[in-house]
N, C-alpha and C positions, 0 to 999 in steps of 0.2 A: 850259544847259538839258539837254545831251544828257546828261552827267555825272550830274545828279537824275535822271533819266529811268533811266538804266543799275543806279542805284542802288537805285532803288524797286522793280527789277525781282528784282533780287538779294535783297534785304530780304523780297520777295512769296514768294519761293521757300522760305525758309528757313520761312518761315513757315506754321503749319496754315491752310490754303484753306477746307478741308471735312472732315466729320467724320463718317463713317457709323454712327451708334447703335445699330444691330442688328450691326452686325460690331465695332464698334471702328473699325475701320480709320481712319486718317488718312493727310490728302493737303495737301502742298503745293502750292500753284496751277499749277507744271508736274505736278509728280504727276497732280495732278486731269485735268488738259488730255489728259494721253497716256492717262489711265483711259475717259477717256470717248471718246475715237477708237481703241483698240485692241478695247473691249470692249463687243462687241451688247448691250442690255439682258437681265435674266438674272437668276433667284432668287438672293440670296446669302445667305440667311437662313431659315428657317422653324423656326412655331414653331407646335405641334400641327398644322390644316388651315392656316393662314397662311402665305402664302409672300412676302418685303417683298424689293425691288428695293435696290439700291444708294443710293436714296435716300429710302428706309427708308419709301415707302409699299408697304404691301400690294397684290399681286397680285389674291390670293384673299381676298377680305373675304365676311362674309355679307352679304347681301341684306337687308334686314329690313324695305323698305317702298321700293314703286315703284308711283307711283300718276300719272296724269295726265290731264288733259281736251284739251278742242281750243285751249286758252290755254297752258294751265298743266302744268306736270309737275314734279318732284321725287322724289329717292330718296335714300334713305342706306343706308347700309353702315357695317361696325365691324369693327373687327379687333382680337387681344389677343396682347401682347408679352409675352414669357415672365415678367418680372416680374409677370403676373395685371392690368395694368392696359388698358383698354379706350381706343382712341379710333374716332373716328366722321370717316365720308365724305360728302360730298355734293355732287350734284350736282341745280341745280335750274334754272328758266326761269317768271319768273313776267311773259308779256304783252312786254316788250321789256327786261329787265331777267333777268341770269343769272348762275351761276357755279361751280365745281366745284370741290370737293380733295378729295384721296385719302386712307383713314384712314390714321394713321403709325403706326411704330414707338413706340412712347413709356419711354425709357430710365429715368425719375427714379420715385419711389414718391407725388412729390408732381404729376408729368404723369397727366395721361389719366380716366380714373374708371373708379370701384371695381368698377363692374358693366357688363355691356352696356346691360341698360337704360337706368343714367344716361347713358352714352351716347349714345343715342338719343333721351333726352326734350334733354339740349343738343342735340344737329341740329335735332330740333323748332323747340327756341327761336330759332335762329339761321334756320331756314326764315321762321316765323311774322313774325320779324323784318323780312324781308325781304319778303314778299309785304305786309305792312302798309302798306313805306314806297314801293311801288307804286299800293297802290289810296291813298295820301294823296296823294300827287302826282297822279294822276290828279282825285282831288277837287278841288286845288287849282288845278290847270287849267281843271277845272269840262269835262274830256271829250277837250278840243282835244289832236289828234294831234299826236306829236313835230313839233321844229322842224324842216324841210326847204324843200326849195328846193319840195313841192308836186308832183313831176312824178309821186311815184307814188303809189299809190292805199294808202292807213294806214288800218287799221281806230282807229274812235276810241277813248278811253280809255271812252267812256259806255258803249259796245257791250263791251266786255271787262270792265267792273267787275261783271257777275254771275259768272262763270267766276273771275274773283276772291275773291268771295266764297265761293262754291261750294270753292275750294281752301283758306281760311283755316276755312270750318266742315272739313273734310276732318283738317287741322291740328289744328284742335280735337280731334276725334275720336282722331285717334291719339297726343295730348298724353296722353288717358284712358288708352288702351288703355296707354299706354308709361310711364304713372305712375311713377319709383323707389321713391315714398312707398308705394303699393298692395301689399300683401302679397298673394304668391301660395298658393294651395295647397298645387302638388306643382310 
């Protein structure tokens, strides 16, 4: 066993770990290990106002919509990788349900989308998604607060399904606003 063991380690090595798409760079999994204990976090890449980390999420994304109540919050962010393709960040919390990633680098012409906007109307979808499958589970509960042992005090799902609401019209709203299909002016 120790022999496999020595072996798989050797084989790990030779082999690409990790691949940073804003730089190129590639790492063998010792490679990788001493990159990331020798070196603080740190811009390696920038491209116009974007500045993408060694693991090719943006730093500096724009802001495009940060919106929240006493339930619910969500925001996204985008960023655009020098090939002109756009992706999108988000970070959200709808009632006891949550989660976040950071927009990336996006190396390929067929990753990311074409515009910021479309951008943004997917985080939408991927938001709206999720606060859906929130207040359905709450429906299907018919209110009754997570499973727990009871000792401490849960606000119920009945009492949080307006503020739910209130975030999924919100959604809607800036589904419109953030149309790709909607032609702008200027």
């Amino acid at each position: 066993m120790d022999v496999f063991y020595k072996m798989n380690i050797k084989q790990m090595n030779k082999e690409i770990h990790y691949k940073c798409r804003c730089t190129g760079q590639r790492f063998t999994f010792k490679e990788w290990c001493n990159y990331l204990k020798g070196n603080p976090p740190k811009v390696v890449h920038t491209y116009k106002e974007f500045c993408f980390n060694i693991c090719d999420v943006c730093l500096t994304p724009h802001v495009k919509i940060d919106w929240a109540n006493k339930v619910c919050f969500f925001k996204v962010t985008t960023a655009q990788s020098d090939n002109g393709r756009w992706d999108f960040g988000l970070h959200y919390n709808f009632w006891t349900q949550g989660g976040c990633s950071g927009a990336a680098y996006v190396d390929t012409l067929k990753g990311g989308y074409n515009t910021e906007k479309k951008a943004v109307s997917e985080a939408l979808n991927r938001i709206e998604e999720n606060c859906q499958r929130v207040i359905d589970e709450i429906l299907f509960k018919g209110g009754a607060p997570n499973d727990g042992d009871g000792s401490e005090l849960e606000t119920r799902g009945s009492s949080a399904l307006p503020k739910l609401k209130e975030t999924m019209n919100k959604i809607k709203s800036y589904k419109e606003a953030f149309n790709p299909c909607q032609l702008e002016l200027f």
